[in-house]
VOGU-3710 file (C-alpha; in Angstrom, 3 decimals, decimal comma):
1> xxxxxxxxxx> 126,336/186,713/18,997  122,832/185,015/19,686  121,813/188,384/21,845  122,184/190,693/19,039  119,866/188,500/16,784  116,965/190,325/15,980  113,392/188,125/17,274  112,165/185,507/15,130  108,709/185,246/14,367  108,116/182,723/17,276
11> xxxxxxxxxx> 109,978/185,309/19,398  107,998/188,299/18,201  104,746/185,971/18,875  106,090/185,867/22,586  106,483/189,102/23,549  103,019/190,304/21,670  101,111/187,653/23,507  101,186/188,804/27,692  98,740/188,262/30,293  97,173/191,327/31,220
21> xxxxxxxxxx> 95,384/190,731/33,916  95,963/191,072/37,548  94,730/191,319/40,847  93,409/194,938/41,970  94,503/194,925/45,620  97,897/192,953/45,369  99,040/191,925/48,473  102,503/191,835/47,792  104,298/194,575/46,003  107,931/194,239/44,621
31> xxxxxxxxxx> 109,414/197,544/45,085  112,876/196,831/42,930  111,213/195,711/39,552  113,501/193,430/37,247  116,385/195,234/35,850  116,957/195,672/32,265  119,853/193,446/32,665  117,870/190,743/33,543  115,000/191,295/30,886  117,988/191,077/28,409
41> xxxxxxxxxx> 119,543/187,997/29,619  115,984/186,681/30,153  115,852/187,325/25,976  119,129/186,227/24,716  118,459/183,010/26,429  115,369/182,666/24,820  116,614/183,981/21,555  119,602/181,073/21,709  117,208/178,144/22,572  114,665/179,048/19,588
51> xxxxxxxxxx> 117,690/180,048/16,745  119,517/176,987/17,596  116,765/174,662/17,659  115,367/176,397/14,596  118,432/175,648/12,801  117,777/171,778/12,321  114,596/172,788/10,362  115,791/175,098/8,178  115,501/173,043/4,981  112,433/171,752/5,869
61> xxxxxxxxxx> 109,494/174,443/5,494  106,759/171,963/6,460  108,535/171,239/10,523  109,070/174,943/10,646  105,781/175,937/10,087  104,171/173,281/12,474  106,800/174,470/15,066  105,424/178,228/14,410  101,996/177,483/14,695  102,208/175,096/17,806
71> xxxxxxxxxx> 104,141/177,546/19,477  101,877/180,395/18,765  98,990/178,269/19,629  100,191/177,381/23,089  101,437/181,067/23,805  97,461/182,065/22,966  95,673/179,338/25,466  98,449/178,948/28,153  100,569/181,704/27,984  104,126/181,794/30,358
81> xxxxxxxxxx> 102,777/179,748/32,985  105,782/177,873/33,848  106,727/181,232/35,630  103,711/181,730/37,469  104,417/177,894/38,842  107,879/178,831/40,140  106,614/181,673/41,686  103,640/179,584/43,320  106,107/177,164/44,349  108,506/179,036/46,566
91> xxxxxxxxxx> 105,739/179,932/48,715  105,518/178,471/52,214  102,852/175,995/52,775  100,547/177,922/55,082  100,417/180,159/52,130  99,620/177,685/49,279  96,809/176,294/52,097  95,002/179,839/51,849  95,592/180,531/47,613  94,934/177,086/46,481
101> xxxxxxxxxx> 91,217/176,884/47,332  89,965/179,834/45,059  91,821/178,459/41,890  90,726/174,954/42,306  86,955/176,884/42,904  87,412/178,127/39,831  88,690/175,578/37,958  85,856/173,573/39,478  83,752/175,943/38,445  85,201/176,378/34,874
111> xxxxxxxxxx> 85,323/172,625/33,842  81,122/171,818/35,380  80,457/174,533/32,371  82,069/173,444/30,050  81,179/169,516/30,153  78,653/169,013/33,115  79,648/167,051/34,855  78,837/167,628/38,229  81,951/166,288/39,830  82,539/167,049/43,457
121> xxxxxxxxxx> 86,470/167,372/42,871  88,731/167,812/40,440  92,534/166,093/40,012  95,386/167,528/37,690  97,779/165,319/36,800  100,862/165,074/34,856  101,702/161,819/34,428  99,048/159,812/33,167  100,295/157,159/35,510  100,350/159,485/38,481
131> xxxxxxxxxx> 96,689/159,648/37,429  95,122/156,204/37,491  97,537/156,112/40,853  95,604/158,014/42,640  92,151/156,779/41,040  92,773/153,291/42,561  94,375/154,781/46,013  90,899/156,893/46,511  88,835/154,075/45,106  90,302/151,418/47,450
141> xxxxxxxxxx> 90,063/153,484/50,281  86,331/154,709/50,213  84,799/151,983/47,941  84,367/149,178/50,041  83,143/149,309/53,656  85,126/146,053/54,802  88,676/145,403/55,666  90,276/143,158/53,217  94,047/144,339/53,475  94,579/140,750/53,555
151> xxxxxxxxxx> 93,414/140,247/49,913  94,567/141,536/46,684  92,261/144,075/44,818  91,756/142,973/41,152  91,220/145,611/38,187  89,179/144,776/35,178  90,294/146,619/32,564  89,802/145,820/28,464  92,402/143,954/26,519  94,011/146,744/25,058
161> xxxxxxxxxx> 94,673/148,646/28,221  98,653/149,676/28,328  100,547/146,662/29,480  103,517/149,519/29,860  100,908/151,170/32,452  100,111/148,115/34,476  103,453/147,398/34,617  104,364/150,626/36,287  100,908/150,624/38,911  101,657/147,395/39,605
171> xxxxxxxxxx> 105,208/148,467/40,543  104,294/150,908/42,940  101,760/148,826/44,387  101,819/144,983/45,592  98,163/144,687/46,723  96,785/144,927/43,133  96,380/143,406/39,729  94,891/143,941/36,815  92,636/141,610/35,017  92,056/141,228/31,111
181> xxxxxxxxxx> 88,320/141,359/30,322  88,030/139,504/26,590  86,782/141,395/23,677  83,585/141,212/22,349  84,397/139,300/19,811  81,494/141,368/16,979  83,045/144,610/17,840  86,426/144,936/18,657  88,025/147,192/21,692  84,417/146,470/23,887
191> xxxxxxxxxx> 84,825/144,693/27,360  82,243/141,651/26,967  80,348/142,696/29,876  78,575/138,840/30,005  82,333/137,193/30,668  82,346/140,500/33,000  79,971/139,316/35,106  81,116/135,551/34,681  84,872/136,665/36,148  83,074/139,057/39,534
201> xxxxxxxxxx> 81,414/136,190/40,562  84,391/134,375/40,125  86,397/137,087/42,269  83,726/137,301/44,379  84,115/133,969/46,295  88,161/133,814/45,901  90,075/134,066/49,200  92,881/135,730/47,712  91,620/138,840/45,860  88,415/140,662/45,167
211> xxxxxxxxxx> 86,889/142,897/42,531  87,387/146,102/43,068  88,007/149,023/40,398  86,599/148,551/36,656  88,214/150,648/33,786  86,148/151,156/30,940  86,138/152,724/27,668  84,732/155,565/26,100  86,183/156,426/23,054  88,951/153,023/22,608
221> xxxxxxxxxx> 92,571/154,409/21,149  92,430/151,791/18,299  88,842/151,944/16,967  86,584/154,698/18,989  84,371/152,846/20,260  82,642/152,559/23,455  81,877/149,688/26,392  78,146/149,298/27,471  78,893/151,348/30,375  75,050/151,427/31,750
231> xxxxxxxxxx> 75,243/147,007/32,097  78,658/147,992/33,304  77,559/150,434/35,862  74,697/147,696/37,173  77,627/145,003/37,557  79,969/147,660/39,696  76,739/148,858/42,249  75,728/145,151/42,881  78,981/143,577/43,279  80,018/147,082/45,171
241> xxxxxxxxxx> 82,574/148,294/42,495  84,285/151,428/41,223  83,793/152,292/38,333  86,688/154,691/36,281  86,266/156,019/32,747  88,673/157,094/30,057  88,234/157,780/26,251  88,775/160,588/23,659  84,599/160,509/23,452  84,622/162,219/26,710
251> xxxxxxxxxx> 85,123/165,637/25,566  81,989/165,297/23,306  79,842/166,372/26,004  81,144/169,774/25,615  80,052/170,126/21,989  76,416/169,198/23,172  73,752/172,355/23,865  73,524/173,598/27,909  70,141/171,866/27,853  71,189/168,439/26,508
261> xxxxxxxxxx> 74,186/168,643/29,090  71,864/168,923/31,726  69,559/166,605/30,638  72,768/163,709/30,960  74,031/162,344/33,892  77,470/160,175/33,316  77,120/156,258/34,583  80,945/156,592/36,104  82,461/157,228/39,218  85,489/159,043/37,566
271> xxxxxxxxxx> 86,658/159,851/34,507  90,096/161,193/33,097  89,952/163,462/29,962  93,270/163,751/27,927  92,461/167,723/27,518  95,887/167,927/25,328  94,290/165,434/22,862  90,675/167,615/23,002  92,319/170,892/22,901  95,240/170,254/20,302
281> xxxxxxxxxx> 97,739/172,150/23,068  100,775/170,857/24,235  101,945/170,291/27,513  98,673/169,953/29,624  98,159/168,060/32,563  95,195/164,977/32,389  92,218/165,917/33,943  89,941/163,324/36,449  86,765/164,039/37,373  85,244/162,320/40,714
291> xxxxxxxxxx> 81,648/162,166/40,005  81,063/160,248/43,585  80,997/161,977/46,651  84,761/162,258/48,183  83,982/163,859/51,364  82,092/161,476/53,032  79,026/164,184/53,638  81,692/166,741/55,300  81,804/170,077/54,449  83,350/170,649/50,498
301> xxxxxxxxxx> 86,488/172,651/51,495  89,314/172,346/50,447  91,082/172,231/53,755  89,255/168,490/54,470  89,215/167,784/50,770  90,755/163,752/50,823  93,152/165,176/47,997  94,252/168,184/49,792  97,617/166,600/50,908  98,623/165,427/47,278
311> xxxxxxxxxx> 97,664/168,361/45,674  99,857/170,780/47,779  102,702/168,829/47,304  102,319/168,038/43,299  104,008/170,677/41,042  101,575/173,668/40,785  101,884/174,058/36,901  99,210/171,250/36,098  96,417/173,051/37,560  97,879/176,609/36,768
321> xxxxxxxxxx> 98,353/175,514/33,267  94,430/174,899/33,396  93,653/177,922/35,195  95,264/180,460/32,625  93,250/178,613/29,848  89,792/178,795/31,642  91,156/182,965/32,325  92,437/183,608/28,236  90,322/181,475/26,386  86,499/181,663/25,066
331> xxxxxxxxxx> 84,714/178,200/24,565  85,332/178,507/21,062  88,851/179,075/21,070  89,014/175,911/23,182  86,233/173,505/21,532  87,804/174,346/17,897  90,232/171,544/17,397  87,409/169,073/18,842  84,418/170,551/16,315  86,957/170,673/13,605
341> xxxxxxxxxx> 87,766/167,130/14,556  84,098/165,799/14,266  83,353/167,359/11,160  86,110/165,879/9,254  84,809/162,554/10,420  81,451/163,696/9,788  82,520/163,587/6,403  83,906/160,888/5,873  81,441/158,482/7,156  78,423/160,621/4,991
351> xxxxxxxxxx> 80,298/159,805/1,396  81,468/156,398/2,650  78,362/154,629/1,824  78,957/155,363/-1,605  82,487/154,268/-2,225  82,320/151,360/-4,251  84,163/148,477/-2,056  84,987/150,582/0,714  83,770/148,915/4,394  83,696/150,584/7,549
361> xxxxxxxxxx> 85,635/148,603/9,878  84,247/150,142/13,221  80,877/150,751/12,014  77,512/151,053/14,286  75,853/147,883/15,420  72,052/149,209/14,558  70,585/146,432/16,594  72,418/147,737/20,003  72,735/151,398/18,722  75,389/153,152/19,953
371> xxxxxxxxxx> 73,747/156,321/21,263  74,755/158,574/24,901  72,235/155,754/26,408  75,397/153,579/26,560  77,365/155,913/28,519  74,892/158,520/30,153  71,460/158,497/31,889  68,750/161,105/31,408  66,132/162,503/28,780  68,606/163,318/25,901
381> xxxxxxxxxx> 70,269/160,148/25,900  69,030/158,737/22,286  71,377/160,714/20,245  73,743/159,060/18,280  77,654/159,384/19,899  80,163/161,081/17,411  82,493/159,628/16,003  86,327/160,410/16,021  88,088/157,826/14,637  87,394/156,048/11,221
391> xxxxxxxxxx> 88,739/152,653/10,201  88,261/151,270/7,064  89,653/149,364/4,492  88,797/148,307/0,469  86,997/144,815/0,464  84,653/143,684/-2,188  81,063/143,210/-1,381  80,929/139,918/-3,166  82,646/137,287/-1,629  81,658/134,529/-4,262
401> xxxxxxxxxx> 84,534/135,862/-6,112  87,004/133,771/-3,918  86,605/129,844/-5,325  87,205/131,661/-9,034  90,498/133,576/-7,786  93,697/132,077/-8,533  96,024/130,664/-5,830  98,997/128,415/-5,539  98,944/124,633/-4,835  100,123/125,548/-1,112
411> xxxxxxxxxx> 97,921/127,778/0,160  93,870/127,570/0,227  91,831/130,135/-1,841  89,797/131,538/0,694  93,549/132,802/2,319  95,229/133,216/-0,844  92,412/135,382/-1,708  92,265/137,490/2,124  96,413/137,679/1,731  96,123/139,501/-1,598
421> xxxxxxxxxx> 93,094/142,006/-0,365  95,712/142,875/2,577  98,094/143,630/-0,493  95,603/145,904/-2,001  95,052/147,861/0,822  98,294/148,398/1,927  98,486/149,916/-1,858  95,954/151,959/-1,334  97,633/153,336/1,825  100,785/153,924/0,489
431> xxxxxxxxxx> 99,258/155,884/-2,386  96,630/158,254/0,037  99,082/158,600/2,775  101,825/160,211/0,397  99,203/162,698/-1,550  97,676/163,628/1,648  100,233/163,485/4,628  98,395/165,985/6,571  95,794/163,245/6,636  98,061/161,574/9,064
441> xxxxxxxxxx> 96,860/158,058/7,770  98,134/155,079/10,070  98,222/151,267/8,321  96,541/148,512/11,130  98,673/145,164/10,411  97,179/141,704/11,191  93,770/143,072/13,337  90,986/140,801/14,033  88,174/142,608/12,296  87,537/140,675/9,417
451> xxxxxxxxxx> 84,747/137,739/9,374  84,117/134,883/6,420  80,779/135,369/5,418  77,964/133,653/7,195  79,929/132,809/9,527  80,237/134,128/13,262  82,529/132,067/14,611  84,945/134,402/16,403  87,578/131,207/16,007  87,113/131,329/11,807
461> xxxxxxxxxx> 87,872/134,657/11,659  90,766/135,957/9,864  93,536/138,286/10,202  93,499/141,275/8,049  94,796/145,012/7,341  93,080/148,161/7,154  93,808/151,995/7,319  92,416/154,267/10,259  91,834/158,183/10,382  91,862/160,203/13,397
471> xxxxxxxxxx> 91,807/163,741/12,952  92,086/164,540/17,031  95,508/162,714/17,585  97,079/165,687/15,878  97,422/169,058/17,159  97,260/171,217/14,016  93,935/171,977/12,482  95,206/172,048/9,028  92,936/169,521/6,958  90,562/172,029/4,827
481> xxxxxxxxxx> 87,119/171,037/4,076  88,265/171,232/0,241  91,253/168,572/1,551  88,763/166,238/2,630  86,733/166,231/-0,584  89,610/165,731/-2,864  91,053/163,005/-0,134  87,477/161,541/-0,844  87,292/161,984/-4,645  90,493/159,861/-4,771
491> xxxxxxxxxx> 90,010/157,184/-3,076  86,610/156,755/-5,180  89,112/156,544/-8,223  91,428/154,035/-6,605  88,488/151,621/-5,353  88,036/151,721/-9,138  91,615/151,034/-9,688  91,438/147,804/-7,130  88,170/147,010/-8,804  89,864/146,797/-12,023
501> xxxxxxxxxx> 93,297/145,303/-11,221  91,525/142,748/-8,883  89,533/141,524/-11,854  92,513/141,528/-14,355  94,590/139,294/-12,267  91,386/136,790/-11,725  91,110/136,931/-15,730  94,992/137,249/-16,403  95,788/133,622/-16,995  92,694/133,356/-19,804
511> xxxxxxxxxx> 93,865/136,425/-21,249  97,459/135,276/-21,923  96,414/131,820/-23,189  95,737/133,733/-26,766  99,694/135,041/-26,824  101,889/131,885/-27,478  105,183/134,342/-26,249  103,682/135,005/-23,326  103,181/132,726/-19,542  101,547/133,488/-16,639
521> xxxxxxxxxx> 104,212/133,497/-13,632  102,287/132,777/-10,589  102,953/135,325/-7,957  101,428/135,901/-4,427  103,197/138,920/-2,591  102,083/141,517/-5,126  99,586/143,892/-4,937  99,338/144,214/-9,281  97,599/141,970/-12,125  100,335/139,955/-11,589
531> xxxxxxxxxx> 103,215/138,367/-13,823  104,268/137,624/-16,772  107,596/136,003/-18,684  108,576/136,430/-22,496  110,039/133,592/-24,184  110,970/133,585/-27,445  109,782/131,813/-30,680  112,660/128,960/-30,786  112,234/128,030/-26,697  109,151/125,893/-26,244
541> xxxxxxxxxx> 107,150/127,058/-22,825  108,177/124,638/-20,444  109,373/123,544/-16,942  112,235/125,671/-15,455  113,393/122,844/-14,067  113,981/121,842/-17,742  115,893/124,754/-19,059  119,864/124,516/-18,979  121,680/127,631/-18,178  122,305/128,714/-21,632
551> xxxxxxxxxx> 118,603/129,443/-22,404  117,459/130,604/-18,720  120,398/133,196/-19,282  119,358/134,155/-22,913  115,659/134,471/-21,049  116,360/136,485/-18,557  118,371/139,136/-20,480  115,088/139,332/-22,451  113,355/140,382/-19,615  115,470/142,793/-18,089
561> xxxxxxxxxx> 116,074/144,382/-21,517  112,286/144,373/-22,053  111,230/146,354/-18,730  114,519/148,662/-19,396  112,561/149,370/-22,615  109,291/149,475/-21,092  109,718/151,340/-18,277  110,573/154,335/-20,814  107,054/155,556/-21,112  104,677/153,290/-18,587
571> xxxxxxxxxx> 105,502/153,230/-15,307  103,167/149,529/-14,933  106,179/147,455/-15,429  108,850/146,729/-13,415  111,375/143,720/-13,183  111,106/140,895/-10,371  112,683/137,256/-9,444  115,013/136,916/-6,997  116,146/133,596/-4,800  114,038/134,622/-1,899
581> xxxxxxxxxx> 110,949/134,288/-4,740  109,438/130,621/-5,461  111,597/131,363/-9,063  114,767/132,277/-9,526  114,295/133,159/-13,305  113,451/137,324/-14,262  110,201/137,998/-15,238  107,862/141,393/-15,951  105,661/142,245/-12,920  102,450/144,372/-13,985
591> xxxxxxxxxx> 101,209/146,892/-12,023  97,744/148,706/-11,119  94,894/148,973/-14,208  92,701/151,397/-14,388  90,133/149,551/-17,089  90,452/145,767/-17,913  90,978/146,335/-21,476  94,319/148,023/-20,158  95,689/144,729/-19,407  95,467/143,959/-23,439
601> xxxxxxxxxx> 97,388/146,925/-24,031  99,929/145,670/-21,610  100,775/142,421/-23,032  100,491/144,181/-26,105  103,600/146,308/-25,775  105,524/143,264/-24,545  104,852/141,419/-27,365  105,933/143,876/-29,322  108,568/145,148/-27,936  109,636/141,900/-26,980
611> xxxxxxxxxx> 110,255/140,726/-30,464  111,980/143,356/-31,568  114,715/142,649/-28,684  114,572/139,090/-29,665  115,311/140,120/-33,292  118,217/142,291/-31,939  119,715/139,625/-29,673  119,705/137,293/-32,279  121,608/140,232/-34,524  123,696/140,420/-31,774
621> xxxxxxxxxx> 124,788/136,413/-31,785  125,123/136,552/-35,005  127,535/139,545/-35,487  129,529/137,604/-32,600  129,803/134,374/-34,502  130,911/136,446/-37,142  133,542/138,472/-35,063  134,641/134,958/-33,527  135,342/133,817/-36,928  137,500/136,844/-38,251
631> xxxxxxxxxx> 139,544/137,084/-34,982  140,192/133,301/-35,967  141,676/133,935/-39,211  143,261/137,204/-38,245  145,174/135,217/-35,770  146,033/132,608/-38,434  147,150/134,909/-41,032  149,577/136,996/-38,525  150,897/133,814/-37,562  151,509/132,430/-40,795
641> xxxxxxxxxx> 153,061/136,325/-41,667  155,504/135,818/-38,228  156,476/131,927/-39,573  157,588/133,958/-43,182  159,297/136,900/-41,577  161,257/134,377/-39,481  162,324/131,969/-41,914  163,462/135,200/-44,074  165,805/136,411/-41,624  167,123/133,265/-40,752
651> xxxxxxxxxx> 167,883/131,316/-37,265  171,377/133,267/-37,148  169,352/136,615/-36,876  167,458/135,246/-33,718  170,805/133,872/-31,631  171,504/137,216/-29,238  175,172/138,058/-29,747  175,291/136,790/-33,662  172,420/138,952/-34,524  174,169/142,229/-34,130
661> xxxxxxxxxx> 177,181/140,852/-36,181  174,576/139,873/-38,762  172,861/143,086/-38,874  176,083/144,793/-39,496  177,564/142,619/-41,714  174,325/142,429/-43,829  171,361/144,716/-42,716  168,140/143,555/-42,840  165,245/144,800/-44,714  163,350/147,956/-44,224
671> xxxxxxxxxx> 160,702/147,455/-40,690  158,185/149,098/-42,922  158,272/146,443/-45,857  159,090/143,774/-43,311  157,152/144,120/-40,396  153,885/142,405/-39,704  150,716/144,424/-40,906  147,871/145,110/-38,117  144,329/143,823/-39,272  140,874/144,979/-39,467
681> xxxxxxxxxx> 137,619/144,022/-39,558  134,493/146,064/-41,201  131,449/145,136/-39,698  129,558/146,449/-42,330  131,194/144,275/-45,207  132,551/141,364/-42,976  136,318/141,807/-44,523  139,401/141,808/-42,691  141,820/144,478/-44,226  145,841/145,695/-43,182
691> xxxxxxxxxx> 145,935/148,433/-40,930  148,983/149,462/-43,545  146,545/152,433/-44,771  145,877/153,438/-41,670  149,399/154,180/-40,227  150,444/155,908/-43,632  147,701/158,027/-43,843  146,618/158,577/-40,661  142,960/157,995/-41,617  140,441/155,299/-42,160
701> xxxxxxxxxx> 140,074/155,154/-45,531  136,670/154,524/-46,467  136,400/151,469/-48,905  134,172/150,704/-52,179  131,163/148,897/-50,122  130,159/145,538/-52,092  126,672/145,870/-50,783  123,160/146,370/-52,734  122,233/149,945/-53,212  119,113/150,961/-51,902
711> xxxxxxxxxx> 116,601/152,392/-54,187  118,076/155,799/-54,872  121,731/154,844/-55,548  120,514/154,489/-59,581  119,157/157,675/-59,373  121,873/159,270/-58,301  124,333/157,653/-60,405  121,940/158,399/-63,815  122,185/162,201/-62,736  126,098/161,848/-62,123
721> xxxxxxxxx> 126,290/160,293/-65,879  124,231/162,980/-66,870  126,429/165,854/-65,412  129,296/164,581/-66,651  127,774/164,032/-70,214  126,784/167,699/-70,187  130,352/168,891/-69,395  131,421/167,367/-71,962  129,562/168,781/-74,501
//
């Protein structure tokens, strides 16, 4: 029975970890305290949810020990809150009117301490649409001082805002949309705050909507990096705008010294913080900040607060869940998984410089600078923001390499050339993400990052793949500082890898102009040196097209043989051509080099190993020729020894109801001396010899062989001789 399990170690971590604080005068005291019935039931329903959901993970140690630690994790900073909230929520509203004002004072209170901010309210929300739903209700309402109800409000947001998201606001409201601000197209993720100002003034003068709410950046999801929000900010107070922030760079200002804090002043209106994200916890609400006055100059009470009515009737866990934390946790406990965070990017980008062909994709513009001037006002604002995501990707420095690199008649070098970098780096992601998963490594497909050289055309640029790292989208702090150095001492060894194989396949067709078994199969979707086809001594090198279906069969079973034999000790080989491919004939695909002069040693084990399977196949043919020709005669003789057999029993013998007269009148012949003898044939001699022995012996009986002797069959014999003689005597 699931109640008479004993606790689990996530159990046990429950009922250590308690709240033990509580009011001193309580105003309401429960005089019948739960029964030991119900603390039971209370744990056998626990105990069933956690075995039984345990039980899926059993075989897996790594999910159960990210369950354990989550689960400890949240019981430490949150605690059993979701009990508290029931509790809250049965009371009548007069009630929540009088209790909610102290906890949202101390939450207030709480959250200007830890980032100040210097918000005059505070919104917890558990939806992240519910959020930016109330955002643009309050901003409507209070940010304009005319009546346009007539006109649609437009919101500027950046192109990779959440088309899921707009979808739902617009849904639930039909006097807004949302307008896509273009990229910069130098840095990607950043609203281009000139086209900005281009599309305001557009708005400005349209009799069917007007600007109203701008959503910036702080932080982007794809490539951290933030909008220019001080131009930003000028646009929104001369065209009379509001101005909401979001970004995982927000929670940065809590790392930053008391003094620096208070030396910054945020260039928002509002901001929401994704505190789940910051804190590695699961299960918390989104925090929003309104840095702008929401009272209109009335008194700051709660009871006139303009969010008073929706946060009474929200569920009370999002700002209880807060509440607990700000009551169990220290600012360490709660800024780990964010310092922890920043240091392992810290790292990163310090040894990046000196990876050989390794280019930071969302690197620093040092003629803009992107300090806290672009996002805060003040004294301090000249320090350089952190950064918490790193995207990069393996592309050599020299671009001059690209008119030497092969290609195919179809496609131009310059792409052929891009196409096969993507190759490599996808590679080099496969390889890092499955020797360091807790890395959490993502792959970005096809992003517009990548620029020809010289060129700044945003139209000539090119698409392209590269591999991003961000330690603060994961909850568990479990990268070591030793991780990250061995995570950064390989992928110095495979740049030199890519360095290497990139050079062998630009030098692989010279290289296997010297082998006249050897030719160059061109090759574009593979990230190796590239490949190659054996063909033997007696088949000139020519056109597939040319080959009959003989020879391209008696090629191909070359090549599979050869990477069968290959693949025995050197994982570099491996066997490729299918009809999807541009040939339909086998050939040996080479892999990753670590040194150019390994591509010598490469084509050096083909060729050998090569003609030694050539030299066996031909063996091969020729034993079959030989066997062709034996079962030949063998047939002959046994029907010539049939034609004799019949013509000595005569054409009576063979006539059904005469035979057995015959027979009895004058027996035939013995089956043994008359029957047809079975044949044989030695494949070491190449005779063909009656099975007779065989049957009446019941053994093989092993024949004089009329082959040479090798050099000790003298010897032997001269000391057999010798023996003998000796015995005699």
């Amino acid at each position: 029975m699931a109640a008479e399990n004993h606790p689990t170690e996530l159990q046990q971590d429950e009922i250590n970890v308690q709240t033990t604080t509580t009011p001193k005068n309580d105003l309401i005291s429960f005089e019948n305290p739960p029964s030991t019935e119900i603390d039971e039931l209370n744990q056998r329903i626990r105990n069933d949810l956690i075995n039984y959901c345990s039980s899926f993970v059993e075989d897996d140690e790594e999910a159960r020990l990210y369950m354990q630690r989550v689960w400890k994790k949240y019981l430490h900073y949150v605690g059993d809150v979701p009990m508290l909230s029931s509790f809250f929520d049965t009371l009548p509203i007069h009630v929540k009117k009088s209790a909610l004002p102290r906890y949202q004072e101390e939450i207030m209170q709480w959250c200007n301490d830890l980032f100040r901010f210097d918000a005059h309210a505070l919104l917890c929300s558990i939806y992240y649409s519910e959020t930016f739903q109330r955002v643009i209700r309050f901003a409507l309402k209070n940010s304009r001082s005319k009546k346009v109800s007539e006109k649609k409000a437009v919101i500027y947001v950046s192109t990779d805002f959440d088309t899921n998201l707009i979808a739902d606001l617009t849904s639930l409201s039909a006097n807004i949309k949302f307008e896509h601000i273009e990229n910069d197209p130098l840095r990607e993720d950043l609203i281009d705050v000139n086209r900005l100002e281009e599309i305001l003034q557009r708005d400005s003068n349209d009799s069917e909507v007007y600007p109203a709410i701008v959503i910036a950046n702080i932080g982007t999801q794809l490539m951290g990096q933030c909008d220019d929000l001080r131009r930003i900010k000028h646009l929104c107070e001369r065209h009379d705008l509001w101005l909401h922030v979001i970004g995982n760079l927000l929670g940065s200002f809590a790392v930053l010294s008391t003094d620096t804090q208070e030396q910054m002043k945020m260039l928002c209106d509002s901001l929401t913080i994704d505190i789940m994200e910051m804190f590695g916890i699961q299960n918390l609400p989104y925090l929003t900040f309104f840095l702008r006055s929401t009272t209109d100059n009335q008194p700051d009470s709660i009871t006139t607060h303009p969010l008073y009515d929706f946060i009474l009737h929200s569920p009370s866990i999002s700002f209880l869940t807060i509440w607990s934390i700000s009551q169990r946790c220290s600012r360490d406990d709660i800024l780990h998984h964010l310092k922890h965070s920043l240091d392992l990017s810290s790292q990163f980008l310090q040894r990046l410089p000196r990876l050989k062909g390794i280019r930071l994709i969302n690197a620093d513009d040092q003629t803009d600078g992107f300090t806290y001037k672009r996002i805060a006002s003040g004294d301090s604002v000249d320090r350089p923001l952190p950064k918490l995501v790193v995207v990069f990707r393996f592309e050599p420095n020299d671009f001059d390499e690209v008119k030497d690199f092969p290609s195919s008649n179809q496609i131009d070098e310059s792409e052929e050339f891009s196409t096969y970098i993507d190759l490599l780096n996808r590679w080099l992601f496969e390889k890092l993400s499955q020797e360091y998963r807790k890395m959490h490594l993502e792959i970005l497909e096809s992003v517009h990052f990548q620029q020809k050289k010289n060129d700044e055309n945003a139209s000539n640029r090119t698409l392209a793949h590269a591999i991003r790292f961000a330690p603060l989208d994961h909850a568990l702090d479990d990268i070591e500082n030793d991780d990250m150095q061995d995570f950064l001492n390989d992928l110095e060894n495979y740049s030199e890898v890519l360095y290497a194989t990139m050079t062998g396949r630009k030098n692989l067709s010279t290289i296997v102009w010297g082998y006249k078994n050897l030719t160059v199969v061109p090759l574009t979707n593979w990230a190796g040196v590239g490949a190659i086809r054996y063909v033997p001594d007696d088949i000139p090198i020519t056109d597939e097209s040319e080959l009959d279906e003989t020879t391209k069969y008696q090629i191909d079973s070359i090549q599979a043989e050869l990477v069968r034999q290959l693949q025995k000790n050197d994982s570099a080989f491996s066997l490729g051509g299918t009809a999807e491919e541009s040939t339909e004939m086998l050939y040996l695909r080479l892999g990753m080099i670590k040194r150019l002069d390994d591509i010598k040693i490469l084509l050096q084990k083909i060729i050998i190993n090569g003609r030694e399977i050539e030299q066996s196949f031909k063996y091969v043919e020729h034993m079959a020729e030989k066997v062709k020709e034996g079962i030949e005669k063998v047939q002959k003789d046994l029907q010539d020894e049939n034609l004799n057999l019949l013509a000595q029993g005569g054409i009576l013998r063979q006539l059904p109801i005469v035979s057995n007269f015959m027979s009895w009148w004058s027996p035939p012949p013995s089956s043994t001396s008359s029957s047809v003898k079975g044949r044989s044939y030695d494949l070491n001699t190449g005779r063909i010899e009656s099975t007779e022995q065989i049957y009446t012996h019941r053994m093989q009986i092993q024949k004089d062989s009329t082959s040479a002797q090798t050099h000790n069959d003298h010897d032997l014999q001269s000391t057999s001789e010798k023996q003998t003689e000796t015995e005699t005597t």
